[in-house]
VOBA-1610 file (N, C-alpha, C; in pm, whole numbers, padded with zeros to 5 digits, always signed):
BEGIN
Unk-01834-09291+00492Unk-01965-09340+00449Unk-01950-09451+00345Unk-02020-09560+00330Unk-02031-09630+00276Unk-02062-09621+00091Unk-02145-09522+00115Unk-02153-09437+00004Unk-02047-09395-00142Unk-01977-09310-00021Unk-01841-09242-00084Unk-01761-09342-00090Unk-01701-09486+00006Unk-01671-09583-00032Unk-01651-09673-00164Unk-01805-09707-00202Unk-01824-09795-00267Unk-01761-09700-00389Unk-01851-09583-00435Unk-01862-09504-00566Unk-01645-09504-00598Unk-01576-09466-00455Unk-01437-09471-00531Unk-01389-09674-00592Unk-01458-09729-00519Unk-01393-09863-00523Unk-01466-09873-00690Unk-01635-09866-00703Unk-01625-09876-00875Unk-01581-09808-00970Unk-01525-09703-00909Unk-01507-09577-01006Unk-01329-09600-01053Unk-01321-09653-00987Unk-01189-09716-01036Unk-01187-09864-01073Unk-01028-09919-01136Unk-01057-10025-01262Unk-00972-10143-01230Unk-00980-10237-01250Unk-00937-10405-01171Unk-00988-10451-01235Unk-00955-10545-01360Unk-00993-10653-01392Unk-00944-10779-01346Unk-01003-10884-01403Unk-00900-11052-01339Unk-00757-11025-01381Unk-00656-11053-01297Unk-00525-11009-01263Unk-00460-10882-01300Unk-00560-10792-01290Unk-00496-10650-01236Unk-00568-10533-01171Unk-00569-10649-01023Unk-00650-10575-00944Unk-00535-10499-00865Unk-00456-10425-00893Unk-00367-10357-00813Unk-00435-10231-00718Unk-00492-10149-00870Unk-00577-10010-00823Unk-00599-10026-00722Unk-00695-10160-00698Unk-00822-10183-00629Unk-00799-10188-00436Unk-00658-10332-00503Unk-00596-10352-00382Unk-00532-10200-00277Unk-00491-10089-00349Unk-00430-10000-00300Unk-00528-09922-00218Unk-00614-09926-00283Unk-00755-09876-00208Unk-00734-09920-00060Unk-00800-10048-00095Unk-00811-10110+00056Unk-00681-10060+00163Unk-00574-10104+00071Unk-00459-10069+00173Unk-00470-09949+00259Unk-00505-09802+00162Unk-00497-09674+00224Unk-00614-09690+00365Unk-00740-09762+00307Unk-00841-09761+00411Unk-00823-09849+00569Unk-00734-09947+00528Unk-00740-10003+00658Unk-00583-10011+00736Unk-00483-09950+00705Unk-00381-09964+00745Unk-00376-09925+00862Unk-00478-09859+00949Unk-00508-09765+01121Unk-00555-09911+01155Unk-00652-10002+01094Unk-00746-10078+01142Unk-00696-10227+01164Unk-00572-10254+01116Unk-00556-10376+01134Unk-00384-10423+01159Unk-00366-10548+01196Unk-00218-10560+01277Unk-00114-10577+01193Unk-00175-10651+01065Unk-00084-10629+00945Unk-00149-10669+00830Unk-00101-10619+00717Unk-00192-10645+00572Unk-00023-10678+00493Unk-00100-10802+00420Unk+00012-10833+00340Unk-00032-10915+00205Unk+00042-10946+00111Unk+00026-10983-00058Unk+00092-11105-00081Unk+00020-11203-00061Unk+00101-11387-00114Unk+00109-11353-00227Unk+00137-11440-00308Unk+00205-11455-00431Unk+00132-11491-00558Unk+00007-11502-00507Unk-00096-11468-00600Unk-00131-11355-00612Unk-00111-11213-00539Unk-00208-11142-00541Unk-00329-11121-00437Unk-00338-11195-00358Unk-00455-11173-00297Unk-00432-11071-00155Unk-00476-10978-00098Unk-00415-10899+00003Unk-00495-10972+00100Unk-00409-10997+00178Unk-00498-11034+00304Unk-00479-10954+00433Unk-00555-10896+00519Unk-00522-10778+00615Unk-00587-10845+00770Unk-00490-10842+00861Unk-00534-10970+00939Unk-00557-10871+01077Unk-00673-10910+01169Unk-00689-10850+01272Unk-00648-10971+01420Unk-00497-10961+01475Unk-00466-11105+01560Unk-00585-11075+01670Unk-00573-11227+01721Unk-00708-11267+01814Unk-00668-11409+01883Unk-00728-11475+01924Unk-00723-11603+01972Unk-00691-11689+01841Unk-00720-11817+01896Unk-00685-11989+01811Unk-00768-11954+01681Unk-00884-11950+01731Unk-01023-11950+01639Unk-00970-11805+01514Unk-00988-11889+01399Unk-00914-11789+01264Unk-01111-11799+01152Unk-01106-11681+01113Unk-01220-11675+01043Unk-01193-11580+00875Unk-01229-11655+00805Unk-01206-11611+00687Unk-01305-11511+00627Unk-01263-11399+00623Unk-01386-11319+00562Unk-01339-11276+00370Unk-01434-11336+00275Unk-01290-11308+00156Unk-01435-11183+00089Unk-01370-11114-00033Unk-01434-11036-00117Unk-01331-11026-00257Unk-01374-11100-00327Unk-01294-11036-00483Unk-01288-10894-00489Unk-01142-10899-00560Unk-01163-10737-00608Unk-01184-10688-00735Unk-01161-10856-00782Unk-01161-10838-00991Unk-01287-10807-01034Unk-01298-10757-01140Unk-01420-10719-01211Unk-01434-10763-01353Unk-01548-10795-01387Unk-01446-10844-01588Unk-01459-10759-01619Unk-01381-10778-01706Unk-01293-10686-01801Unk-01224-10734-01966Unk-01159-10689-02064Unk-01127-10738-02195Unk-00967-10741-02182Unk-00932-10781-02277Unk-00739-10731-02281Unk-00716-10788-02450Unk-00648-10673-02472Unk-00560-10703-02631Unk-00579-10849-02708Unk-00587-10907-02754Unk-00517-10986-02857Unk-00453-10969-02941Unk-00510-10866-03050Unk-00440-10817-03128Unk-00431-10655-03215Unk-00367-10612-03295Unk-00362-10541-03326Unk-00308-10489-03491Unk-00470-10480-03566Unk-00462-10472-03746Unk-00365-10385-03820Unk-00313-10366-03907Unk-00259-10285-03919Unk-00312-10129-03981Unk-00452-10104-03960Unk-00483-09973-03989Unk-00547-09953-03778Unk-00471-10037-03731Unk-00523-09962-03579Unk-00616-10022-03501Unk-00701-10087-03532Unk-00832-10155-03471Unk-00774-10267-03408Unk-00815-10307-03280Unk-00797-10373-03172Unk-00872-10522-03193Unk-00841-10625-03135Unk-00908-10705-03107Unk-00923-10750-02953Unk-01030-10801-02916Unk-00927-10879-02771Unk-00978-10976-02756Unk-01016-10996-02598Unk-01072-11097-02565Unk-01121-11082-02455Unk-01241-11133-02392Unk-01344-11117-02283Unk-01283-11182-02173Unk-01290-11112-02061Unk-01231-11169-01906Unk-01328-11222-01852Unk-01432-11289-01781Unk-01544-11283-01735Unk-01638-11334-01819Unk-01771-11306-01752Unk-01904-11341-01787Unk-01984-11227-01832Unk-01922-11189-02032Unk-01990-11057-02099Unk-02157-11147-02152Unk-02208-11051-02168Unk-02339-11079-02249Unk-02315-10991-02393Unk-02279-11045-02476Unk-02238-10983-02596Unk-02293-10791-02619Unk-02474-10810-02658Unk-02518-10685-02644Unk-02494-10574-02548Unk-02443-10653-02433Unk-02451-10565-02317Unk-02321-10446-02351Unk-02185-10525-02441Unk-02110-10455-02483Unk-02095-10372-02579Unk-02183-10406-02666Unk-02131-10358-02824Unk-02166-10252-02782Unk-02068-10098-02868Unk-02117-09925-02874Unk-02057-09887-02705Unk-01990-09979-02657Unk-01965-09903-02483Unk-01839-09830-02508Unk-01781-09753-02430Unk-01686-09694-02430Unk-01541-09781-02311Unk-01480-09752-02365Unk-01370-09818-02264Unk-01247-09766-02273Unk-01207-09808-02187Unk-01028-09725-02097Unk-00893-09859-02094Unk-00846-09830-02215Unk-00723-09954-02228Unk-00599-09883-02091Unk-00558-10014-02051Unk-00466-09938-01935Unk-00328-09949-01991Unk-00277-09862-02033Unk-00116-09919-02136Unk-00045-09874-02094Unk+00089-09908-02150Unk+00216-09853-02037Unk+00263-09720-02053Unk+00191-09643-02116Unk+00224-09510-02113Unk+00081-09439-02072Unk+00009-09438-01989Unk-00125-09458-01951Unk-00270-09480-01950Unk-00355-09398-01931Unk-00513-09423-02017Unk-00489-09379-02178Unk-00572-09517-02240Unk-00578-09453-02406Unk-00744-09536-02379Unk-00799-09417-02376Unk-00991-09419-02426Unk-00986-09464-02578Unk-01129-09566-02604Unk-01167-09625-02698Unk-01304-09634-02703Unk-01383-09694-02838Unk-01469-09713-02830Unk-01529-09855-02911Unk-01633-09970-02816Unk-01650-10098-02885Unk-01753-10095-03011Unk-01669-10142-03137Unk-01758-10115-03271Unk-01741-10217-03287Unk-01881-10225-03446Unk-01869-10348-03480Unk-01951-10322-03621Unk-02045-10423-03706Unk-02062-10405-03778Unk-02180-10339-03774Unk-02228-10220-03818Unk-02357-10115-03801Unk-02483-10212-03836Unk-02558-10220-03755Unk-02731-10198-03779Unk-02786-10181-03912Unk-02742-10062-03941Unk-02817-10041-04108Unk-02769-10122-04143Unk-02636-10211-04167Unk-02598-10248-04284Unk-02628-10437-04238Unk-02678-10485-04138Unk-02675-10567-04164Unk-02851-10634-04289Unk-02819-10735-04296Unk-02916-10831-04295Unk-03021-10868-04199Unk-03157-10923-04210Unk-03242-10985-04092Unk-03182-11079-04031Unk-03069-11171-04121Unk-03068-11288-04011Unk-02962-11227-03947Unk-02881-11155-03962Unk-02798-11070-03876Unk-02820-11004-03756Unk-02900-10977-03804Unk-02979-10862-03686Unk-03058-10934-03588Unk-03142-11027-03584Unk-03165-11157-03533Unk-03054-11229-03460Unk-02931-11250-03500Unk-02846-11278-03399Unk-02759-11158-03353Unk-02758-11072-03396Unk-02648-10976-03333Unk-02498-10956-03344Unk-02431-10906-03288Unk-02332-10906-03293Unk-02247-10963-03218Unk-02153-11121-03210Unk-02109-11146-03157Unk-01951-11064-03105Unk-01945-11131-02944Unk-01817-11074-02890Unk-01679-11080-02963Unk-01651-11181-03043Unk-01577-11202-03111Unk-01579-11108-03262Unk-01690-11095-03304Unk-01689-10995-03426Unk-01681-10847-03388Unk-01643-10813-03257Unk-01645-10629-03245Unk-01512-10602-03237Unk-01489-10521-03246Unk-01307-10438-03247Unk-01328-10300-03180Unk-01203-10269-03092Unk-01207-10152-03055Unk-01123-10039-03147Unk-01194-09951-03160Unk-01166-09805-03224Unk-01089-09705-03098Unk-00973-09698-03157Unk-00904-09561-03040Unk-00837-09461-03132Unk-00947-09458-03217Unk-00881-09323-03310Unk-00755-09333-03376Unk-00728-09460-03401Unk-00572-09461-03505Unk-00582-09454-03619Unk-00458-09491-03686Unk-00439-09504-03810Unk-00334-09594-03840Unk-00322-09668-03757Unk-00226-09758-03797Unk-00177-09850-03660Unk-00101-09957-03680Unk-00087-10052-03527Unk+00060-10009-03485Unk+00149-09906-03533Unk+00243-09828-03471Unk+00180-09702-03423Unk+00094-09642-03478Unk+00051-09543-03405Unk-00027-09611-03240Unk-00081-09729-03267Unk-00123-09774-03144Unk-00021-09813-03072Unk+00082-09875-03089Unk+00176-09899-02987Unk+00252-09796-02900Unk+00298-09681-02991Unk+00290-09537-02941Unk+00251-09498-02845Unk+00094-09535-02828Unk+00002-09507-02725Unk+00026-09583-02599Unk+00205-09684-02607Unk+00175-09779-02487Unk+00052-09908-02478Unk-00017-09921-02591Unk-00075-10055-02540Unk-00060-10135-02700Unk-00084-10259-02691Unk-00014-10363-02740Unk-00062-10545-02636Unk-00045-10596-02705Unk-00083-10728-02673Unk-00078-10775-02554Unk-00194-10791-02425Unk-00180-10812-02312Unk-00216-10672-02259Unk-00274-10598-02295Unk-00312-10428-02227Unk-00457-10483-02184Unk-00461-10527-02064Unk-00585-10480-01964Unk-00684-10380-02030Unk-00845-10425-02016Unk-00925-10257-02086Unk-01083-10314-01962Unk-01105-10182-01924Unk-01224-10198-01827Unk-01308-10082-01946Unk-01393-10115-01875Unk-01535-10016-01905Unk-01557-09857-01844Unk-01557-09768-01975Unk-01550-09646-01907Unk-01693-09571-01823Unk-01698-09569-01714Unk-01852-09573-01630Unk-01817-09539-01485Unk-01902-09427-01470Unk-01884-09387-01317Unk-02011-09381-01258Unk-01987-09396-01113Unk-02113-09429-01021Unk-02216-09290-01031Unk-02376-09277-01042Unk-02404-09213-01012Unk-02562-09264-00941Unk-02638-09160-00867Unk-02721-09167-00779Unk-02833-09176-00855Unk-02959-09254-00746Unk-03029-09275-00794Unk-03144-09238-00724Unk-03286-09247-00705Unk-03348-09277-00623Unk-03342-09334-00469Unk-03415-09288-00377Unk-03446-09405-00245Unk-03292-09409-00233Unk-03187-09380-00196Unk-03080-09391-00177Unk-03004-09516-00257Unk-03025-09524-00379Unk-02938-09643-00453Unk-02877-09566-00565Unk-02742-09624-00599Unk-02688-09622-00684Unk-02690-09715-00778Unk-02598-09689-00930Unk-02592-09700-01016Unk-02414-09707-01071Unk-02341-09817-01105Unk-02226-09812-01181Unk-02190-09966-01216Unk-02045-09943-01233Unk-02014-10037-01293Unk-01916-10133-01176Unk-01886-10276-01168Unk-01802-10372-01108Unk-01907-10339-00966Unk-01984-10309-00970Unk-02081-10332-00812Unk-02016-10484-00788Unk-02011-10580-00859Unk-01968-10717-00836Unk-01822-10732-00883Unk-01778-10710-00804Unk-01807-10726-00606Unk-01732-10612-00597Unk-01705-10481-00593Unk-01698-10356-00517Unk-01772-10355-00397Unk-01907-10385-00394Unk-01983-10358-00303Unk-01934-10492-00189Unk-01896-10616-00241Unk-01853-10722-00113Unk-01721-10672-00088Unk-01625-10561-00118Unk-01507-10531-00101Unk-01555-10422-00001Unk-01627-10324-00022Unk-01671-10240+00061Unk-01681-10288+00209Unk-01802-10384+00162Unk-01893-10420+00326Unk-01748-10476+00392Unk-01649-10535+00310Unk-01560-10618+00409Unk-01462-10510+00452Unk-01442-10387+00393Unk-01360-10345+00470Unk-01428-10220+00585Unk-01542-10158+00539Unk-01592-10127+00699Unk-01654-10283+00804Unk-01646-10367+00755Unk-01668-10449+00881Unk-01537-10424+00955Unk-01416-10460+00902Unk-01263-10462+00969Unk-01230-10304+01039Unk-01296-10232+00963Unk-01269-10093+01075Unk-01380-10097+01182Unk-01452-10167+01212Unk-01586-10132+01277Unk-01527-10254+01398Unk-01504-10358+01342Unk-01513-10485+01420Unk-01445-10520+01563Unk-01475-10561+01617Unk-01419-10573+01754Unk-01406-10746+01804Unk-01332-10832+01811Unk-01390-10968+01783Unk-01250-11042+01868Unk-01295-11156+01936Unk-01219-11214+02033Unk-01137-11298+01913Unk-01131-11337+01833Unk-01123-11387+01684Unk-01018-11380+01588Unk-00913-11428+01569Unk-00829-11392+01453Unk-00923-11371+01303Unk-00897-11240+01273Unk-01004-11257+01133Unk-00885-11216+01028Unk-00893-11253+00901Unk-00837-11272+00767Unk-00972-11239+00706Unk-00899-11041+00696Unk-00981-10990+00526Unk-00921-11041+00404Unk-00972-11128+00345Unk-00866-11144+00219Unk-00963-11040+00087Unk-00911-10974+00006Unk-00938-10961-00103Unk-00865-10984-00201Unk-00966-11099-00300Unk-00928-11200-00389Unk-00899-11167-00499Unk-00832-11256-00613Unk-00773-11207-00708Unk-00841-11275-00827Unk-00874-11259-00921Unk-00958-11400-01027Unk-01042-11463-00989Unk-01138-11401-00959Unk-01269-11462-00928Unk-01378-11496-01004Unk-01335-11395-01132Unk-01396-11412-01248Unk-01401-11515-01324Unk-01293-11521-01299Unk-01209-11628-01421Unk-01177-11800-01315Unk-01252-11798-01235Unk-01247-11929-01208Unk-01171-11899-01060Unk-01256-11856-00945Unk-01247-11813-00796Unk-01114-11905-00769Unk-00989-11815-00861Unk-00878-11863-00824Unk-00791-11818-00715Unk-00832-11708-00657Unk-00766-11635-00520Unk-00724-11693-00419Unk-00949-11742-00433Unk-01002-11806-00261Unk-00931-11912-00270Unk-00914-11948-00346Unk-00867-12106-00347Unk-00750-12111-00261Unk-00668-12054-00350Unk-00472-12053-00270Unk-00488-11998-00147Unk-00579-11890-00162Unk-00546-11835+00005Unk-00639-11881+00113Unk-00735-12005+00093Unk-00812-12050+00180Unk-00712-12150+00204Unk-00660-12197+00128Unk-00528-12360+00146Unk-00443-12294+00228Unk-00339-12179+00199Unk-00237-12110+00280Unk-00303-12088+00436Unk-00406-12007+00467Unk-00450-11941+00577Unk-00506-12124+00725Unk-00588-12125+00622Unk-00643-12282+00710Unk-00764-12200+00749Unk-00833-12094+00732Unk-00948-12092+00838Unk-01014-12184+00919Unk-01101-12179+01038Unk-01172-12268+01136Unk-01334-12233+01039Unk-01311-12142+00999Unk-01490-12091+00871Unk-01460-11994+00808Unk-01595-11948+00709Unk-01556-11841+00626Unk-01661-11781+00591Unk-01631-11720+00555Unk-01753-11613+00485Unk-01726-11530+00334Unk-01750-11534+00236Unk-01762-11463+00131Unk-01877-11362+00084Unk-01836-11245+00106Unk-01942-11157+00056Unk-01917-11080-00120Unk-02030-11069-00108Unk-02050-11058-00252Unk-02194-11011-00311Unk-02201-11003-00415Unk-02390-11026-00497Unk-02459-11088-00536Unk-02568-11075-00562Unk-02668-11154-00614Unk-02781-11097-00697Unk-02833-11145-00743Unk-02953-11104-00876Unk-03066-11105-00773Unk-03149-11004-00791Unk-03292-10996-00707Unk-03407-11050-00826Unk-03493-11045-00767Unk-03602-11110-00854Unk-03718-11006-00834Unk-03691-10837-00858Unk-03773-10743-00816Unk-03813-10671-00919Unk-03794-10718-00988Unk-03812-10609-01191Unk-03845-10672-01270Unk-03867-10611-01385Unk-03957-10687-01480Unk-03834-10777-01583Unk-03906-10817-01604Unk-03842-10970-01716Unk-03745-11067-01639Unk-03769-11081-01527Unk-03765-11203-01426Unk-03849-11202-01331Unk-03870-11386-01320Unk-03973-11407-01193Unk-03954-11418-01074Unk-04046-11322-00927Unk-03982-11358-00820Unk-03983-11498-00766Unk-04113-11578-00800Unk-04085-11690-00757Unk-03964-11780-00811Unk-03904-11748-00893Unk-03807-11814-00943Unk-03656-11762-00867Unk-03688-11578-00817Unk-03540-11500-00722Unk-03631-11466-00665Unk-03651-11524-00553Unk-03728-11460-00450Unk-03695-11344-00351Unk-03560-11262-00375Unk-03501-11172-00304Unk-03484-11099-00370Unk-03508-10935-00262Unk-03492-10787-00338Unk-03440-10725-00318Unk-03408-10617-00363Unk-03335-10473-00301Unk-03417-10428-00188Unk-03342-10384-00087Unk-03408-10294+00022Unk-03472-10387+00137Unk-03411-10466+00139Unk-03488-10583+00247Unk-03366-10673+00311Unk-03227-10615+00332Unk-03151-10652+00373Unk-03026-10729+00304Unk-02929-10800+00397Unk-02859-10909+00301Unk-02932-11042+00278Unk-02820-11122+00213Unk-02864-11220+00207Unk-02769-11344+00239Unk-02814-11427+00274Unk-02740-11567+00313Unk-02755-11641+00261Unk-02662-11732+00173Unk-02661-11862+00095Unk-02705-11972+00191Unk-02796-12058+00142Unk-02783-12167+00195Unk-02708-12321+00064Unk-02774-12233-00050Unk-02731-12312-00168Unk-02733-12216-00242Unk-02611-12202-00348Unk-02614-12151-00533Unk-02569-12278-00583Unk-02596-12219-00727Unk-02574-12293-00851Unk-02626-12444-00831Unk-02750-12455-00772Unk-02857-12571-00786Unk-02747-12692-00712Unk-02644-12611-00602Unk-02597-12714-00537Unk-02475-12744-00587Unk-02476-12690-00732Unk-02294-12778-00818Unk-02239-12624-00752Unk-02224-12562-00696Unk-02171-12472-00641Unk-02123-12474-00462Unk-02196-12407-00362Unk-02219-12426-00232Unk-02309-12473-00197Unk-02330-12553-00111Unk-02400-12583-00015Unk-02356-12590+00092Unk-02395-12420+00166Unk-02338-12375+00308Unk-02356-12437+00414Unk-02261-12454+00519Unk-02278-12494+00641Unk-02378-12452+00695Unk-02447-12563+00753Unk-02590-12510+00825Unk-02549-12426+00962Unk-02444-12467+01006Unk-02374-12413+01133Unk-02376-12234+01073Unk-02292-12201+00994Unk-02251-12070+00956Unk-02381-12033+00925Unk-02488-12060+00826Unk-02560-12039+00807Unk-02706-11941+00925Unk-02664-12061+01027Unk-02746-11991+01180Unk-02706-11896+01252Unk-02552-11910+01232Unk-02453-11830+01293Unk-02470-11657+01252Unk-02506-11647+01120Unk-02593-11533+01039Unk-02717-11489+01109Unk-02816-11620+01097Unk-02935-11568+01116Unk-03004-11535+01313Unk-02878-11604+01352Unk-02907-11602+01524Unk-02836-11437+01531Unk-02737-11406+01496Unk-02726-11240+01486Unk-02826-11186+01425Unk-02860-11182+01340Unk-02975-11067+01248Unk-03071-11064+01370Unk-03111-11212+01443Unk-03229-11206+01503Unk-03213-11123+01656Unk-03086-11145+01723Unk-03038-11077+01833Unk-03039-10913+01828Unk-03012-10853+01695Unk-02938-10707+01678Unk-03073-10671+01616Unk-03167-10734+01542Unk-03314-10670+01460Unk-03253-10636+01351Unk-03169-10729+01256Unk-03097-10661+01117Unk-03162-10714+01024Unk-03304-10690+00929Unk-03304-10773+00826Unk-03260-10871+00757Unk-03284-10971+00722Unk-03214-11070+00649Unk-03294-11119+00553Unk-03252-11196+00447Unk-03327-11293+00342Unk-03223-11419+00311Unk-03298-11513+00299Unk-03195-11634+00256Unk-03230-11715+00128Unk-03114-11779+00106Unk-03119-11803-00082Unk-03104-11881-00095Unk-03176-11965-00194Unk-03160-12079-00256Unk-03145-12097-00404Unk-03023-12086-00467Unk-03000-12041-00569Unk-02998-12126-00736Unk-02968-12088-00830Unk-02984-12191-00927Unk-02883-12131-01031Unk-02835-11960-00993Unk-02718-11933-01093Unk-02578-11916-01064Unk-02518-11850-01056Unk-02357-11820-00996Unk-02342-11890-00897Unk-02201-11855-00872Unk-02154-11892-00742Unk-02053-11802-00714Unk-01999-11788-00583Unk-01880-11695-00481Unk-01785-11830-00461Unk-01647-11690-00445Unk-01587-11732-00344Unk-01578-11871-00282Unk-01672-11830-00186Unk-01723-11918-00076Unk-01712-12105-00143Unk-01719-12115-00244Unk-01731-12233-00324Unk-01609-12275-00301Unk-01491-12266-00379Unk-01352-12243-00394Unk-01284-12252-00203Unk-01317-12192-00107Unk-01247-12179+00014Unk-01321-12339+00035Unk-01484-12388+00076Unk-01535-12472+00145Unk-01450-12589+00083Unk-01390-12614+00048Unk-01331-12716-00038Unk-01199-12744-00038Unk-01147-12689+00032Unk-01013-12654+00069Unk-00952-12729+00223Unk-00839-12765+00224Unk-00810-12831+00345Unk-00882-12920+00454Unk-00989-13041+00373Unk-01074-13165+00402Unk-01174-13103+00408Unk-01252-12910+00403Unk-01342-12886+00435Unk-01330-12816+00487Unk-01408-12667+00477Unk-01356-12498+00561Unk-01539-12487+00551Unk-01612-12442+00695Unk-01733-12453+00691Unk-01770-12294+00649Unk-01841-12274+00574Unk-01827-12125+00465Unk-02005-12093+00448Unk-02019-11941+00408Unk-02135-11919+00350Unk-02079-11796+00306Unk-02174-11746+00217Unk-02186-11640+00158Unk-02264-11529+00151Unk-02276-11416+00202Unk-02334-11266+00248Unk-02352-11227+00159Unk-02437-11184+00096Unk-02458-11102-00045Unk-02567-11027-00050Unk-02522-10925-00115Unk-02604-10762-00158Unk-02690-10782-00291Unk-02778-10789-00289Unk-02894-10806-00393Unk-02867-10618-00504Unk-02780-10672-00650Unk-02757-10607-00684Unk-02848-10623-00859Unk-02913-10565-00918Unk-02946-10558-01016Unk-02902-10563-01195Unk-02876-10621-01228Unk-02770-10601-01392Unk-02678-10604-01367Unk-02652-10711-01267Unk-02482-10760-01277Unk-02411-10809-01380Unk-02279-10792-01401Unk-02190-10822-01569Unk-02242-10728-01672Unk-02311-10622-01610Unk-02291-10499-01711Unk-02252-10393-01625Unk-02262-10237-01725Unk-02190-10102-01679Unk-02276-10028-01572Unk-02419-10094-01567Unk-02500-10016-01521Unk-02582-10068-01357Unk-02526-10162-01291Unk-02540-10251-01203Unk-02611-10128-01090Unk-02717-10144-01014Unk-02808-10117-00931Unk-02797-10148-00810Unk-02771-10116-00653Unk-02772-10134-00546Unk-02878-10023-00423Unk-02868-10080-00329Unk-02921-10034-00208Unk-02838-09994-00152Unk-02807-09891-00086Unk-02671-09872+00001Unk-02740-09897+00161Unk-02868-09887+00182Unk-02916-09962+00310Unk-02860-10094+00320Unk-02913-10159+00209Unk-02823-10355+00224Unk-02727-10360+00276Unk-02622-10295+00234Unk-02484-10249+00249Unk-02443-10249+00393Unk-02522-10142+00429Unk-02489-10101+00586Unk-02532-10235+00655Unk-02660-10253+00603Unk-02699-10405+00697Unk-02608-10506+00714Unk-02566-10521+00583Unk-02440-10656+00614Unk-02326-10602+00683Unk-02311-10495+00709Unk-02159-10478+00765Unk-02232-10474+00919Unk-02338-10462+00977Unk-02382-10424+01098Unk-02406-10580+01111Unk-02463-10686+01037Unk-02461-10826+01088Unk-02311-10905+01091Unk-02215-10834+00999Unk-02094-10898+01013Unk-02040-10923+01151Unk-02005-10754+01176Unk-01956-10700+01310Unk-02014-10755+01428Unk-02167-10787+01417Unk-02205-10839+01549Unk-02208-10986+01552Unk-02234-11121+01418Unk-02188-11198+01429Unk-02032-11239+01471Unk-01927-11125+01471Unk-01812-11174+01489Unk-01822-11165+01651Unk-01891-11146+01701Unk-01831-11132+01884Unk-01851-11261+01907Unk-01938-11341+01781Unk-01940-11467+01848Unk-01894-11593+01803Unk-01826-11684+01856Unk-01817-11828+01772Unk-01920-11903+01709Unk-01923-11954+01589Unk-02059-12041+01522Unk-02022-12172+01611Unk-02167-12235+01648Unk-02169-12339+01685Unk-02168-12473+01643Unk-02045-12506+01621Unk-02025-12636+01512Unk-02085-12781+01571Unk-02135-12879+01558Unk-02181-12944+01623Unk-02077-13078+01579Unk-02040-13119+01708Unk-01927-13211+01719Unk-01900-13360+01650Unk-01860-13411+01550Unk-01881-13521+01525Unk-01879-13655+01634Unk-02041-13743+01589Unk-02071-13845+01693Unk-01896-13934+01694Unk-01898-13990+01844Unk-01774-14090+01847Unk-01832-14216+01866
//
């Protein structure tokens, strides 16, 4: 089930370059399903189903942000530094799981208390840079003890739980959930097609995966699945995110006001002529914040014609991220049936 899927993929921890956990996952899940899965030299796993000429890129990050060490005071308190795209408040008071070489050492993100500040303090908050993590020491040999030390990886301590209407609730939904859909598409899929699952490595930190492994592979197109912000709750406007939970995936036609993707209109139809054949919901996007993947591959080798599939997920880049697990199923049911077919590229005039 897709379900039980997703909840182990967030429930476990991958930040930008140490998505190992994550990768092992996948491995256990598709090793029946595909002809061979293997690890370039970035990191990125790619698990390939052989087929004809025609090669199709399907990618999903596996990184999640995350913090790691900088330093360490000498009564014990941590410093680090932010992997990703934090929203300061979203962190301060969270709990977190340093990954060190002698294993989990739990912590907690402090900073300077509430009571004690000032108005103009409190008015700006607490920046990311002014919090320190607390792991119960007493000193920066007692922390090293513990196995972590400068360069220790730390995710967010947070596990998936249920919600309403069949949605969940956790943490790294982005992109757990585009790691998910891509690997029941590859057990499900049936496709005349060489397809390349890649799951990517640093996506956070500047969609450095797609990049190398869209240059290495060459795809003929691609696809990046992933999330997106809905515009279905309060303190944003829908006319501004016109897409919601519970109403299917979604298809890029543009993010990031264009300095991002601007998807092939080909791939783009290639989406919506399946949804319309099989009766799969769809919504399509025209975006003005983030970007996928999909950015990073289209750009690659004179031009890789790409779009991006995405799950309308709620409070993304925090612990508490919101999904549909209907969406879910939808995109893996439009994947699978778009793959029986070739997109129709339209030939350049001679």
């Amino acid at each position: 089930m897709v379900r039980d899927l997703l909840t182990r993929l967030s429930n476990a921890h991958g930040i930008s370059g140490s998505e190992g956990s994550i990768t092992g996952i996948v491995r256990k899940e598709l090793k029946n399903y595909v002809d061979e899965i293997r690890e370039d030299r970035m990191g990125n796993l790619i698990a390939e189903k052989k087929g004809n000429n025609f090669k199709v890129m399907l990618a999903a990050h596996a990184d999640e942000i995350g913090l790691m060490v900088k330093s360490v005071d000498e009564k014990g308190f941590i410093r680090f530094v932010a992997l990703g795209g934090w929203y300061a408040p979203t962190l301060y008071n969270q709990r977190v799981i340093l990954h060190g070489s002698r294993g989990r050492v739990f912590g907690v993100l402090g900073g300077k208390p509430p009571h004690k500040m000032d108005e103009e303090e409190r008015k700006k908050g607490v920046k990311v840079d002014e919090m320190f993590i607390d792991v119960g020491a007493c000193s920066r040999e007692e922390v090293e003890q513990m196995g972590v030390g400068v360069g220790t990886p730390i995710s967010v301590d947070r596990e998936v739980a249920p919600l309403a209407n069949g949605r969940l609730t956790g943490k790294a939904f982005d992109n757990r959930v585009g790691v998910a859909m891509l690997i029941k598409t590859m057990q499900e899929v049936k496709s005349p097609f060489t397809i390349y699952a890649v799951f990517t490595v640093q996506e956070e930190v500047g969609l450095k995966g797609a990049k190398t492994s869209a240059y290495s592979l060459q795809p003929d197109c691609a696809i990046a699945t992933d999330v997106t912000i809905p515009g279905d709750h309060p303190g944003i406007d829908q006319k501004d995110v016109p897409v919601e939970m519970g109403k299917g995936p979604i298809i890029t036609i543009v993010d990031a006001s264009g300095r991002g993707l601007i998807a092939s209109r080909a791939m783009v139809r290639w989406l919506c002529d399946a949804a319309k054949d099989h009766d799969i919901p769809v919504q399509l996007e025209v975006g003005s914040g983030g970007t996928t993947d999909a950015t990073a591959i289209h750009l690659e080798r004179g031009g890789i014609p790409s779009t991006t599939l995405s799950i309308a997920s709620r409070y993304i880049h925090s612990p508490v991220e919101v999904v549909d697990v209907r969406d879910i199923e939808d995109g893996v049911r439009l994947l699978v049936h778009a793959l029986e077919k070739k997109p129709k590229f339209k030939l350049p005039a001679t």
